[in-house]
FIDOKE-668817 format. One record per residue (C-alpha): x, y, z. Coordinates in nm, 2 decimals. Layout:
{xx:X	yy:Y	zz:Z}
...
This chain:
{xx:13.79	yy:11.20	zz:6.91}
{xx:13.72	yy:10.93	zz:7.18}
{xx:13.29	yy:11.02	zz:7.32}
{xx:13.30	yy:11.04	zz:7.72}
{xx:13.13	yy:10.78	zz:7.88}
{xx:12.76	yy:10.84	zz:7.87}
{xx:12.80	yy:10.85	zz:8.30}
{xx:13.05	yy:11.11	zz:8.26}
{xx:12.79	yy:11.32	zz:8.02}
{xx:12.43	yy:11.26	zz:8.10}
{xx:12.45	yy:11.07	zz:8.49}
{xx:12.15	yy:10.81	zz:8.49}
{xx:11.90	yy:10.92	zz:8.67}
{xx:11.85	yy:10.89	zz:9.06}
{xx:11.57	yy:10.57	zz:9.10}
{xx:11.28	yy:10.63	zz:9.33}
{xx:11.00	yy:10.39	zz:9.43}
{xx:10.71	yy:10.46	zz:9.55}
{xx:10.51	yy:10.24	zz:9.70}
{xx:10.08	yy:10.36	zz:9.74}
{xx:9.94	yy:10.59	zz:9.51}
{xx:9.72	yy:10.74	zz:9.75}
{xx:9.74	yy:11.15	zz:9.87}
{xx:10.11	yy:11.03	zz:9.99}
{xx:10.24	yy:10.87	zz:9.76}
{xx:10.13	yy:11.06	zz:9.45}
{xx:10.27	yy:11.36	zz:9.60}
{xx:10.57	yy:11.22	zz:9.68}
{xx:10.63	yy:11.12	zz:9.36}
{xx:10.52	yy:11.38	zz:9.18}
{xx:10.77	yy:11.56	zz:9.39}
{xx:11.04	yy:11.41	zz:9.29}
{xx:10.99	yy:11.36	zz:8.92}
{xx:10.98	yy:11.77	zz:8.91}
{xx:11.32	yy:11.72	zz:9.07}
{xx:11.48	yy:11.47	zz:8.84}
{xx:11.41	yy:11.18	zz:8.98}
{xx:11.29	yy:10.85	zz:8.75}
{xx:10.99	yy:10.76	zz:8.98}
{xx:10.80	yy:10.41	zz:8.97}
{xx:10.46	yy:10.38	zz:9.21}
{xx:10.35	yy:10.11	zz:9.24}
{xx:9.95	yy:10.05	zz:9.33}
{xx:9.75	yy:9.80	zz:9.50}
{xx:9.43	yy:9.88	zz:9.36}
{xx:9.34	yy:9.76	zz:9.01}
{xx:9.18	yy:10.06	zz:8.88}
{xx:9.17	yy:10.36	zz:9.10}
{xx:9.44	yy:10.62	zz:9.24}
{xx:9.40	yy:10.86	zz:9.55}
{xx:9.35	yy:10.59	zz:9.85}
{xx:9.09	yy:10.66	zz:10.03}
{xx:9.08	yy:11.01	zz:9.87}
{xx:8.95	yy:10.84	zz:9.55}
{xx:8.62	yy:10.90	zz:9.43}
{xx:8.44	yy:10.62	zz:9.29}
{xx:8.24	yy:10.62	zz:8.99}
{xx:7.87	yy:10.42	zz:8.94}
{xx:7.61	yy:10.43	zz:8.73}
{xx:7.70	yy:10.77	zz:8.63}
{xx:7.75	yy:10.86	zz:8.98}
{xx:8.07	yy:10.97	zz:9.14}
{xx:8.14	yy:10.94	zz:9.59}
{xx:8.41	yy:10.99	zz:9.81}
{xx:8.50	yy:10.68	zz:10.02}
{xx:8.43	yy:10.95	zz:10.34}
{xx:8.40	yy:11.31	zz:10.29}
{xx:8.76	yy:11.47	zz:10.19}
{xx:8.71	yy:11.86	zz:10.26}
{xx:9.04	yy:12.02	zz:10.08}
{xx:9.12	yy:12.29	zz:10.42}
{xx:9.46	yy:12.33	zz:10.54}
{xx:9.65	yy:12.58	zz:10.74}
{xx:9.99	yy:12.45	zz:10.49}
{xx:9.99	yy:12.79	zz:10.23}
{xx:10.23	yy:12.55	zz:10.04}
{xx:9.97	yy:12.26	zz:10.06}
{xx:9.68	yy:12.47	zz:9.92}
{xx:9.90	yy:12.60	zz:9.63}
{xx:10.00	yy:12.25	zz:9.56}
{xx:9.59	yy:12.20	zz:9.55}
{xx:9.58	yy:12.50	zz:9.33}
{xx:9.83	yy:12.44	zz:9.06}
{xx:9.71	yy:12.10	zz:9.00}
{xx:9.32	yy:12.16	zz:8.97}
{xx:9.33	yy:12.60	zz:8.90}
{xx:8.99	yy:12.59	zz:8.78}
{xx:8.81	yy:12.33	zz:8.91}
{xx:8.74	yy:12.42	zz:9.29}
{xx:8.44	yy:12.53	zz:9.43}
{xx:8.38	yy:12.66	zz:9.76}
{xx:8.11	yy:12.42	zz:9.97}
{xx:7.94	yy:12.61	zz:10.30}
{xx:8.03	yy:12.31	zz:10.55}
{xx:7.72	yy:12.20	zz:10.76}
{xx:7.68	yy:11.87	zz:10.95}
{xx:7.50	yy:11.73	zz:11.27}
{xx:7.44	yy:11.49	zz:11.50}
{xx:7.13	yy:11.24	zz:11.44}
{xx:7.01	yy:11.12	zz:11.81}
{xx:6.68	yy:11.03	zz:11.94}
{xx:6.52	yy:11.15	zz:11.65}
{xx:6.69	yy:11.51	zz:11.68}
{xx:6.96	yy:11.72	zz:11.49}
{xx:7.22	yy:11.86	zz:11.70}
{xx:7.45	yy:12.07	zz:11.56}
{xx:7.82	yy:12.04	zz:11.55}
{xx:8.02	yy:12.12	zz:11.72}
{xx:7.77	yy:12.13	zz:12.01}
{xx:7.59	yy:12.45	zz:12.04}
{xx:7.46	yy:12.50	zz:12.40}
{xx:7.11	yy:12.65	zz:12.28}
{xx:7.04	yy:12.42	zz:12.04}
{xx:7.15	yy:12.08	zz:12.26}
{xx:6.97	yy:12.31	zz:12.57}
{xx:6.64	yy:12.30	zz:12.36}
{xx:6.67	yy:11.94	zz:12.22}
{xx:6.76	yy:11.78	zz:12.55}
{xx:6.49	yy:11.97	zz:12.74}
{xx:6.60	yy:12.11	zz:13.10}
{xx:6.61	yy:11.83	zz:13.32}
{xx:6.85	yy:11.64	zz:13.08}
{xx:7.07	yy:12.00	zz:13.00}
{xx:7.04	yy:12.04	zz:13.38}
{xx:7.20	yy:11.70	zz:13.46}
{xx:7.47	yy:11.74	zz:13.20}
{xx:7.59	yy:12.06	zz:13.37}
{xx:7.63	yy:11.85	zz:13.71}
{xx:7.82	yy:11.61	zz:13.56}
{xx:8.04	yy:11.84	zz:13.40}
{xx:8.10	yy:12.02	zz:13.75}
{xx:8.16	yy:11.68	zz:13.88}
{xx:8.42	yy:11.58	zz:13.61}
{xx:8.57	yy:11.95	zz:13.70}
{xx:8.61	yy:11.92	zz:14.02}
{xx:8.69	yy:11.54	zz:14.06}
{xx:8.89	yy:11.53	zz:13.68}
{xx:9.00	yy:11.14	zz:13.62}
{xx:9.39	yy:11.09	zz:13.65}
{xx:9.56	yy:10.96	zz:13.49}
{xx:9.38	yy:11.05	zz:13.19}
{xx:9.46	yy:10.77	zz:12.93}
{xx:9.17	yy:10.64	zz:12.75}
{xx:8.91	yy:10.85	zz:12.50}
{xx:8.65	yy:10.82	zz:12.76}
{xx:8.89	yy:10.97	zz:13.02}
{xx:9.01	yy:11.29	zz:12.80}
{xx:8.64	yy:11.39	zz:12.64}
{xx:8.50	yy:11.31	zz:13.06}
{xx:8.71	yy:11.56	zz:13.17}
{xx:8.58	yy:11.84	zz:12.94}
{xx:8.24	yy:11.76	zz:12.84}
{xx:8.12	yy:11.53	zz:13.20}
{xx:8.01	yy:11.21	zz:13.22}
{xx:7.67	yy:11.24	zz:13.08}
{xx:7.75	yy:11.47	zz:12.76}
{xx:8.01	yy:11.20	zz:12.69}
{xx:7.80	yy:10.90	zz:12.67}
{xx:7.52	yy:11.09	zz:12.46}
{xx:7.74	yy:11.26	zz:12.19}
{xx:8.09	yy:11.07	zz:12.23}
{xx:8.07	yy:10.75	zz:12.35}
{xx:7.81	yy:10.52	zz:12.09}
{xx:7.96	yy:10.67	zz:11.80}
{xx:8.28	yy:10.64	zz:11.90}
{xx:8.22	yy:10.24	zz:11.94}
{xx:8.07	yy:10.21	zz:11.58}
{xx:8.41	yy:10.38	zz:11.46}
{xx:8.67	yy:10.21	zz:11.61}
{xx:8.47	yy:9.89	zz:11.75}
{xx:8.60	yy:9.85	zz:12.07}
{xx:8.53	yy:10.04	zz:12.41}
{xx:8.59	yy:10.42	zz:12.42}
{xx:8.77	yy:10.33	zz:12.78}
{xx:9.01	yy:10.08	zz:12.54}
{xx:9.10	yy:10.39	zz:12.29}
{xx:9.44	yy:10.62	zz:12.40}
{xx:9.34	yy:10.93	zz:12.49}
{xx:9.58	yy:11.07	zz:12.16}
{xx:9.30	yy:11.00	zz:11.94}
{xx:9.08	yy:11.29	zz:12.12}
{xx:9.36	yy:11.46	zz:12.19}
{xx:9.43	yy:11.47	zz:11.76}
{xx:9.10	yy:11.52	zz:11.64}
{xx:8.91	yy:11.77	zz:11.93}
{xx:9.17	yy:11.95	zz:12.07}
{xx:9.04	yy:12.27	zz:12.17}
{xx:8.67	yy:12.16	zz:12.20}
{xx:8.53	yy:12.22	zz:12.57}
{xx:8.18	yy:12.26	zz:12.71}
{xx:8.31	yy:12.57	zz:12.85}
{xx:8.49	yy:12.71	zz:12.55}
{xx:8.10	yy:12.63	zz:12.37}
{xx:7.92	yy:12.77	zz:12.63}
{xx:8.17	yy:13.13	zz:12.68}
{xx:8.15	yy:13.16	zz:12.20}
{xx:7.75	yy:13.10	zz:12.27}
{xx:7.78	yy:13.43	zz:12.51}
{xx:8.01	yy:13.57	zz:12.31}
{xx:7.80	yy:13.56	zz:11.95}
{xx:7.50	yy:13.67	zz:12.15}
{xx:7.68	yy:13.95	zz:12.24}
{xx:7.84	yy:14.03	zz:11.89}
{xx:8.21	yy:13.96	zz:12.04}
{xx:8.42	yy:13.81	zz:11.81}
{xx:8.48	yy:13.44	zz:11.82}
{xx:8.70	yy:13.19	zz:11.78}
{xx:8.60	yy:12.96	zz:11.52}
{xx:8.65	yy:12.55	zz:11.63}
{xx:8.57	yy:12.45	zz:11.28}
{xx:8.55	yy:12.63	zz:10.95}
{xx:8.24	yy:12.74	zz:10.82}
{xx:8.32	yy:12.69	zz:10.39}
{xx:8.58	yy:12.45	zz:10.26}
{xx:8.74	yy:12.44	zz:9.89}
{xx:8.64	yy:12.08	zz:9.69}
{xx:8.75	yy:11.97	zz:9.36}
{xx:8.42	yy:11.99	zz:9.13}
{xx:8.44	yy:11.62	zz:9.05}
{xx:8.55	yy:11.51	zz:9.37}
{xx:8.84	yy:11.43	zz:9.54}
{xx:8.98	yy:11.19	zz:9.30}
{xx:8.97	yy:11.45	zz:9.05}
{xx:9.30	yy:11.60	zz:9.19}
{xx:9.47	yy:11.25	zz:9.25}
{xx:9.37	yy:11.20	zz:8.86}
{xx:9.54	yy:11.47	zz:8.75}
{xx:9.83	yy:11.39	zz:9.01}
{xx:9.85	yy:11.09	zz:8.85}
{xx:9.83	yy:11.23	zz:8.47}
{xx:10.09	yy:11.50	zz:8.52}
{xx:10.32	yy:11.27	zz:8.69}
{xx:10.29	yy:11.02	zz:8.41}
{xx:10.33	yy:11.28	zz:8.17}
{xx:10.70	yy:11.38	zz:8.33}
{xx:10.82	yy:10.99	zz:8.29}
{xx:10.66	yy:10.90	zz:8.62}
{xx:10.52	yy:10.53	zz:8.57}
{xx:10.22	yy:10.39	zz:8.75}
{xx:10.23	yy:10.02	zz:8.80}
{xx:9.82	yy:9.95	zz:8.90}
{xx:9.71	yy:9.62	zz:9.06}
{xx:10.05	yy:9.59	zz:9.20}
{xx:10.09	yy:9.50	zz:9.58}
{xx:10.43	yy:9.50	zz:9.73}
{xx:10.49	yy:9.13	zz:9.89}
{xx:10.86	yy:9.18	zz:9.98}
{xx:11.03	yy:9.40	zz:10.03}
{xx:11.45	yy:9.26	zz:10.00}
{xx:11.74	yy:9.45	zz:10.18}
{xx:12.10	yy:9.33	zz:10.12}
{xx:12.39	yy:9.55	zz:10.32}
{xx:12.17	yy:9.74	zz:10.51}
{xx:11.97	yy:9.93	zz:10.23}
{xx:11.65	yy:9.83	zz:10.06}
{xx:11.75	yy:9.71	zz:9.70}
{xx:11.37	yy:9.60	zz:9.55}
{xx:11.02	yy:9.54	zz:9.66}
{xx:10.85	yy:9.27	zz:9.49}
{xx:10.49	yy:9.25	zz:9.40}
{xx:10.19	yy:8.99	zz:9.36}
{xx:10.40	yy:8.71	zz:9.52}
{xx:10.72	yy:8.75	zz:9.28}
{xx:10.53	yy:8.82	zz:8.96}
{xx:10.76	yy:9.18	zz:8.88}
{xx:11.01	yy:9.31	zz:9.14}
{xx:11.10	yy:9.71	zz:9.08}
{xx:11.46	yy:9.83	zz:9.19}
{xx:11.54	yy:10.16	zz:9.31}
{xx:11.83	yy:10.40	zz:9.50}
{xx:11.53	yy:10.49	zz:9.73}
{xx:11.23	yy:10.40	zz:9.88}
{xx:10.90	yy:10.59	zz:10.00}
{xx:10.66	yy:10.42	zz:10.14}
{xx:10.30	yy:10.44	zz:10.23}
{xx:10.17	yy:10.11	zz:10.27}
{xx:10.06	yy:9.98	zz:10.59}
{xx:10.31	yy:9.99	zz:10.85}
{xx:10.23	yy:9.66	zz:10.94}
{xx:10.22	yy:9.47	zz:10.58}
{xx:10.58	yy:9.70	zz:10.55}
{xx:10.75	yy:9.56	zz:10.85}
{xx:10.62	yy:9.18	zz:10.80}
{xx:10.74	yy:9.20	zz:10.44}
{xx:11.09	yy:9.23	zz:10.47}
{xx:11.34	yy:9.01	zz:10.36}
{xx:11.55	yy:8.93	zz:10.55}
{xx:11.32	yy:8.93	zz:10.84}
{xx:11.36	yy:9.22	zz:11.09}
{xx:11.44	yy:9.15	zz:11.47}
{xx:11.16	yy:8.96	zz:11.63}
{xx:11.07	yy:9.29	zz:11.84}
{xx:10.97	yy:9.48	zz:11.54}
{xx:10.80	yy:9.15	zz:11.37}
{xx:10.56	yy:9.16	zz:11.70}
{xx:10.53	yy:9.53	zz:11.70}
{xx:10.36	yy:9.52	zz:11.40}
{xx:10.20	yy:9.23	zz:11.43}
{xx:10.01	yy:9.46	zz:11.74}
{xx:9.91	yy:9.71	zz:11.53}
{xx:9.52	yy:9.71	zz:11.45}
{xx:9.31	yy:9.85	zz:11.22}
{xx:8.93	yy:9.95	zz:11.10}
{xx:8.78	yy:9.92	zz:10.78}
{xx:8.51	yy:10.04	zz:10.63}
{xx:8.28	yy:10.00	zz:10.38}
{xx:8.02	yy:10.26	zz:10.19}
{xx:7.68	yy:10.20	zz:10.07}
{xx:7.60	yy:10.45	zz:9.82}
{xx:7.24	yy:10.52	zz:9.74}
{xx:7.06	yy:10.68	zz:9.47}
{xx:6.75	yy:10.88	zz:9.65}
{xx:6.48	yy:10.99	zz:9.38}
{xx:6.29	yy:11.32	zz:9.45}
{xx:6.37	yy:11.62	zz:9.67}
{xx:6.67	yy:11.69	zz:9.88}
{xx:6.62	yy:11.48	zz:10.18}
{xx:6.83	yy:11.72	zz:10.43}
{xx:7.07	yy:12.02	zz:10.38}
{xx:7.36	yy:11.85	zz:10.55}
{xx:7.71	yy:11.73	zz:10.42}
{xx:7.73	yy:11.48	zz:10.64}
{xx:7.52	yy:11.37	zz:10.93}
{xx:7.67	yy:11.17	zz:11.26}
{xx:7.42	yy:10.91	zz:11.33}
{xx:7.44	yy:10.86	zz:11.73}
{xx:7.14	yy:10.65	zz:11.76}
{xx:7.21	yy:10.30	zz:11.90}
{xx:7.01	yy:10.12	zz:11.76}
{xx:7.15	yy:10.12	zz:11.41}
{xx:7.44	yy:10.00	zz:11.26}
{xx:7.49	yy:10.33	zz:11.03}
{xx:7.78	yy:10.53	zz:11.15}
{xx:7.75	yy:10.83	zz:10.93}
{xx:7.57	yy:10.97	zz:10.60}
{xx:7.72	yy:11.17	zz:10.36}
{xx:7.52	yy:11.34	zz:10.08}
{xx:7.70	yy:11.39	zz:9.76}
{xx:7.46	yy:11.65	zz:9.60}
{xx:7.58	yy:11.88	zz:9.89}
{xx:7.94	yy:11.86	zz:9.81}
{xx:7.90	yy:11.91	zz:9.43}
{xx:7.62	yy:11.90	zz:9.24}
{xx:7.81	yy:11.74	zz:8.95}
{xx:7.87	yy:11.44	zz:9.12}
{xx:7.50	yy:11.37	zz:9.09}
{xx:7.44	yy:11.18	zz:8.71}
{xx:7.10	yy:11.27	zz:8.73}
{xx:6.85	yy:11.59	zz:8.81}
{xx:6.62	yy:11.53	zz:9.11}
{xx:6.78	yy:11.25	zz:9.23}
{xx:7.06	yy:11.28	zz:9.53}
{xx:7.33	yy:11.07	zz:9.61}
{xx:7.35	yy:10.92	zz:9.98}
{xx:7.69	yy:10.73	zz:10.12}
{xx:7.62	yy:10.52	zz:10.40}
{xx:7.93	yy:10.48	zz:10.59}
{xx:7.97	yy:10.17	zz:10.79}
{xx:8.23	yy:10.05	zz:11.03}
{xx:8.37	yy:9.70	zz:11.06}
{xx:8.64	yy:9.44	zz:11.07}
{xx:8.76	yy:9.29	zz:10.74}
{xx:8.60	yy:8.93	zz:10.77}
{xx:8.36	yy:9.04	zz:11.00}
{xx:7.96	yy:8.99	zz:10.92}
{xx:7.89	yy:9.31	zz:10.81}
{xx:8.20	yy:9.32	zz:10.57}
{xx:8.10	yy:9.00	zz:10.42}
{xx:7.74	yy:9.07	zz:10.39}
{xx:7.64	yy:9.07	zz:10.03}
{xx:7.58	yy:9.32	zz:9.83}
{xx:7.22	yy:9.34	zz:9.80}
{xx:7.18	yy:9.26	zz:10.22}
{xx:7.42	yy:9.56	zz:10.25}
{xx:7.19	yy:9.77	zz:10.01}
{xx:6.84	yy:9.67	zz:10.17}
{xx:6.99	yy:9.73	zz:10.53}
{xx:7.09	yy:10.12	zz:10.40}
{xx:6.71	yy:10.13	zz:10.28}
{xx:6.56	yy:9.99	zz:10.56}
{xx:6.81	yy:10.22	zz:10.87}
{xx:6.74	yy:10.54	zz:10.64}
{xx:6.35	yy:10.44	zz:10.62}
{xx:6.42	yy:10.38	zz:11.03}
{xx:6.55	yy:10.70	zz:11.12}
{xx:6.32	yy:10.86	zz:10.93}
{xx:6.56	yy:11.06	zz:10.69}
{xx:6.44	yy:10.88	zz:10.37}
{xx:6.14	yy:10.61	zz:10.25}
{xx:6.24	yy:10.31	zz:10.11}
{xx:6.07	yy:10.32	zz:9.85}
{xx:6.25	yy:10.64	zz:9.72}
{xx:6.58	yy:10.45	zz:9.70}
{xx:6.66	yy:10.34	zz:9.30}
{xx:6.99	yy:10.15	zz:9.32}
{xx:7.30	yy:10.10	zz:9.54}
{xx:7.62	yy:10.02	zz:9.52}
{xx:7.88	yy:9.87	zz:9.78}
{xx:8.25	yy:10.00	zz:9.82}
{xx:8.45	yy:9.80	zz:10.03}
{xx:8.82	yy:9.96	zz:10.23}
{xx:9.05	yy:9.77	zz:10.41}
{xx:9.25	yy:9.96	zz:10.65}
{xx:9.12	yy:10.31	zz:10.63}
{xx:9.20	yy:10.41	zz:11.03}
{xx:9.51	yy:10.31	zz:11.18}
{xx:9.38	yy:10.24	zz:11.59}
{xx:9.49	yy:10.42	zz:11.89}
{xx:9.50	yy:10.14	zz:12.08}
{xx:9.67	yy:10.15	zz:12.46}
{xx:9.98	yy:9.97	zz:12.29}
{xx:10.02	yy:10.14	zz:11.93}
{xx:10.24	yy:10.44	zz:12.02}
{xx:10.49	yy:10.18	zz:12.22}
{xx:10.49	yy:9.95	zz:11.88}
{xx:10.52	yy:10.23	zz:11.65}
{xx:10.85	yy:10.35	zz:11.82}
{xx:10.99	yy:10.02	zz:11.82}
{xx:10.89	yy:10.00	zz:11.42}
{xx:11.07	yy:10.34	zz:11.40}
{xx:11.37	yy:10.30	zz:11.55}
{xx:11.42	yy:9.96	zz:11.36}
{xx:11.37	yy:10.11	zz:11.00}
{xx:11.61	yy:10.34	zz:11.09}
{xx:11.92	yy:10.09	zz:11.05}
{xx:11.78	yy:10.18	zz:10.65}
{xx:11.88	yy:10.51	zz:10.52}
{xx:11.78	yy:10.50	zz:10.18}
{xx:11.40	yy:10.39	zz:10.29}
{xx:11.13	yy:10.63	zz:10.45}
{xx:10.77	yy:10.59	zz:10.54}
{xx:10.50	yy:10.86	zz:10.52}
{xx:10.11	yy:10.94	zz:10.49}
{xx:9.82	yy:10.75	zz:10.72}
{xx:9.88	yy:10.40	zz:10.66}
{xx:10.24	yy:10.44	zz:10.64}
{xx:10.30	yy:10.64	zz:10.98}
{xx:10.00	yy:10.47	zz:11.09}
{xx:9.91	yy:10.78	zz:11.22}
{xx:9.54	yy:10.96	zz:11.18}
{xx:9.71	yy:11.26	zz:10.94}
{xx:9.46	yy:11.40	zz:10.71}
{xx:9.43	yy:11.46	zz:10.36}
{xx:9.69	yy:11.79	zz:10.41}
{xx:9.94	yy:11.63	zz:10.67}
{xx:9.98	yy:11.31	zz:10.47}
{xx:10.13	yy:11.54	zz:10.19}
{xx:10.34	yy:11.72	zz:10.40}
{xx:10.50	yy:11.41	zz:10.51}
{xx:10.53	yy:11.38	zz:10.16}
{xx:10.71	yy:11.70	zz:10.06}
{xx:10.91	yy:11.65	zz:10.37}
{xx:11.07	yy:11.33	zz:10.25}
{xx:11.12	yy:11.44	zz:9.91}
{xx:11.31	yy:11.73	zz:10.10}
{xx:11.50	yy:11.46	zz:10.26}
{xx:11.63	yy:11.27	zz:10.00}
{xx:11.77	yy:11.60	zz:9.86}
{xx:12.03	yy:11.60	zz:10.19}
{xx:11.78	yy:11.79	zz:10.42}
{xx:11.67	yy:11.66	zz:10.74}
{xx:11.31	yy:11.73	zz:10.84}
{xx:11.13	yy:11.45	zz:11.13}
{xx:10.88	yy:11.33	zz:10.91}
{xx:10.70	yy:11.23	zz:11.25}
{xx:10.65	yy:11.56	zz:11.39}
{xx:10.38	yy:11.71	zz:11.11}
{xx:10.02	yy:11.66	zz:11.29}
{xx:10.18	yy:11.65	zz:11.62}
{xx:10.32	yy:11.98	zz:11.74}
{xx:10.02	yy:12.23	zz:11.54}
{xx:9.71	yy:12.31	zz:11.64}
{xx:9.40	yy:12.11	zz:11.56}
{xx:9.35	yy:12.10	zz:11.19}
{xx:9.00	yy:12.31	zz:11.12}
{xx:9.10	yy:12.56	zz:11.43}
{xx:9.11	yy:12.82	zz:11.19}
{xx:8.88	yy:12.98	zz:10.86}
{xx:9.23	yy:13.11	zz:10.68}
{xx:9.57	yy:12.92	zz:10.63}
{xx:9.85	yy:12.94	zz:10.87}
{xx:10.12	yy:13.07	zz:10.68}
{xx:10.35	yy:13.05	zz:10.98}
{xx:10.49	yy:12.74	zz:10.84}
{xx:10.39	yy:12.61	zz:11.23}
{xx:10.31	yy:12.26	zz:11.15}
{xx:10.57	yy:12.20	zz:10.90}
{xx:10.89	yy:12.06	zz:11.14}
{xx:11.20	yy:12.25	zz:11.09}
{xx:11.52	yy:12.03	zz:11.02}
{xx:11.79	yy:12.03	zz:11.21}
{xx:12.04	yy:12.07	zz:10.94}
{xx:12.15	yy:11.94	zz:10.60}
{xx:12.43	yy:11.82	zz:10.71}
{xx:12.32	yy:11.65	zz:11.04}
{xx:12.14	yy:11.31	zz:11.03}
{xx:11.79	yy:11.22	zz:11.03}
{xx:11.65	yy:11.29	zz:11.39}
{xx:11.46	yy:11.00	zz:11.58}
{xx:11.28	yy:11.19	zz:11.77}
């Protein structure tokens, strides 16, 4: 008896690539191994998974590169959460506030609290101005500074908006699109805070701007892109670490490899998922695209970033998860405090864990300050603002992140289309998560961009683009949406991939 030909028997697996192994690209992947798939990632980063989701391990200590608060109103996204860590969450009450001329504000913005803090003449002249901005509303209304103006007035803006703002994204609030506010504090008014301070005074219900408890992996956040990572490698999945895509070679219209560390491996594949950079993406193709799409993302920007963690002997120091610093005269953007996310993050009792997050430009001086100057300029701006004495601090450590916020610059949306519509002449490639998109998704949105694709390459057809962009802002509620209201519907499995 003659065997069948092993295609005829067993079909060889469908390929995937994945390129990233951040919140993306991990779920991606993990995705599609569950579905068949033989699944390669492939990793930049020489020793850690999870992006800037990862959590970084010192000295016994472990810190998120940010805070990474596991909310979302995706029911399908928080059982995804669920089945991968099931008994490792814990629920953290959420509390933060604004540092500014040597006072805590709370936020969001409480009218009392800023009332008392300001004192009346200040609180007096910030309701002017935001009668002024109400009557007299700038049009068109393009920038940052133009969209928070027109709810909050001119004055409220440039005490709680406009010098953090700057530190973020380096460049003029008046120079960012208005789609950034428009993303990250839809909904947030002075009127809306003003009519929910009358309204809890008055018992009435309110509607919650941001949640008030959050689930977070015990460990941290890389605890669940860990055990992403682990289960994914314990279906077949491989994990190539220390691995960043150079090329990227299309023959016939379709992606055929990407090629990593200047030629040293290449990895093959049926399909491609990528969450890269949109810009290293499109200037690594081979052929070159058109020149429209080679300047396109040549325009795109980016911010990086860099932590300073400290270890803080003795009490406590504040209550706070994290704590925007508004004060101008330092270059400290914002403080997170590990021992109030999990107290097992902390590698040793009565001492607390502080993340000093800094803003910058890759090459700039602050990112290539050394070490020790980076550490000693955390001591002394904690010592300054008066949140911690220098000589409490034991030991720091320095974590350094290229490309952790795509910008909303007056240009990007234009040069992201053009990037779209030319990776579009690929069917068998697809780009998803932050970097990817370069779009400010969170932890939750990247994923569904993730699931989404996965969908896709099964023959359905969901616009990858539309998660983040046509749901409500993402802490707007204390409960899931299980409406399934940010998750775009396709438009058939039969039809092709919408551009729009």
């Amino acid at each position: 008896m003659t065997a069948s030909p092993p295609s005829e028997c067993h079909p060889a697996p469908r390929r995937l690539v994945v390129v990233g192994a951040g919140p993306a690209g991990l779920t991606a992947a993990f995705e599609a191994a569950r579905l068949g798939w033989k699944v390669t990632v492939v990793e930049r980063d020489p020793e850690y998974v999870g992006g800037i989701a990862r959590t970084v391990r010192a000295n016994g200590y472990r810190f998120d590169i940010g805070g990474h608060r596991f909310f979302s109103k995706s029911a399908e996204v928080v059982r995804w959460w669920r089945e991968r860590l099931p008994d490792d969450f814990i629920e953290v009450r959420r509390m933060s506030r604004i540092y500014y001329r040597r006072r805590f504000f709370d936020y969001p913005l409480k009218p009392w609290n800023a009332f008392w803090n300001l004192g009346p003449f200040s609180s007096a002249a910030c309701v002017a101005s935001y009668a002024w901005a109400r009557l007299f509303p700038r049009r068109p209304e393009t920038s940052f500074e133009d969209w928070v103006t027109n709810r909050f007035g001119r004055r409220l803006f440039r005490i709680f908006f406009k010098t953090y703002t700057e530190k973020v994204w380096g460049t003029p609030t008046s120079e960012i699109s208005a789609d950034w506010a428009a993303q990250r504090i839809r909904g947030l008014s002075l009127s809306k805070a003003i009519a929910g301070a009358f309204r809890r005074r008055t018992g009435a219900a309110t509607i919650k701007t941001l949640i008030d408890t959050f689930s977070y992996p015990r460990l941290g956040p890389g605890q669940m892109w860990e055990k992403t990572a682990s289960d994914l490698q314990s279906m077949g999945g491989r994990i190539e670490m220390g691995s960043r895509v150079t090329r990227i070679r299309h023959e016939g219209g379709r992606v055929v490899f990407v090629e990593v560390n200047g030629g040293s491996r290449s990895f093959g594949a049926d399909e491609f998922i990528l969450s890269m950079p949109l810009r290293e993406a499109v200037l690594a193709f081979d052929p070159a695209l058109s020149a429209e799409a080679l300047a396109a993302a040549k325009a795109l920007k980016y911010r990086d970033f860099l932590t300073v963690a400290l270890v803080v002997d003795g009490d406590n120091p504040f209550p706070d998860n994290w704590i925007y610093i508004h004060e101008p005269g330092v270059r400290l953007g914002r403080i997170q405090n590990f021992r109030n996310w999990s107290e097992a993050m902390v590698g040793r009792p009565g001492t607390t864990c502080l993340g000093l997050e800094y803003f910058c430009f890759a090459g700039d001086g602050l990112w290539n300050s050394s070490d020790e100057d980076l550490v000693a300029l955390g001591k002394s701006e904690l010592a300054q603002l008066g949140l911690v004495e220098a000589a409490k601090v034991r030991e720091g450590t320095v974590v350094r992140v290229e490309k952790a916020y795509p910008v909303y610059d007056p240009g990007y949306r234009a040069n992201v289309d053009v990037i779209r519509r030319e990776l579009e002449r690929f069917p068998n490639i697809r780009v998803v998560g932050r970097n990817g998109m370069h779009k400010y998704n969170n932890q939750d949105h990247s994923m569904m961009t993730a699931m989404l694709a996965v969908r896709n390459l099964e023959g359905a057809a969901f616009n990858l683009w539309n998660v983040n962009s046509d749901a409500e802002y993402h802490e707007g509620a204390s409960e899931p949406d299980t409406s399934g209201r940010q998750v775009p519907q396709p438009t058939g499995p039969n039809e092709p991939r919408p551009t729009a």
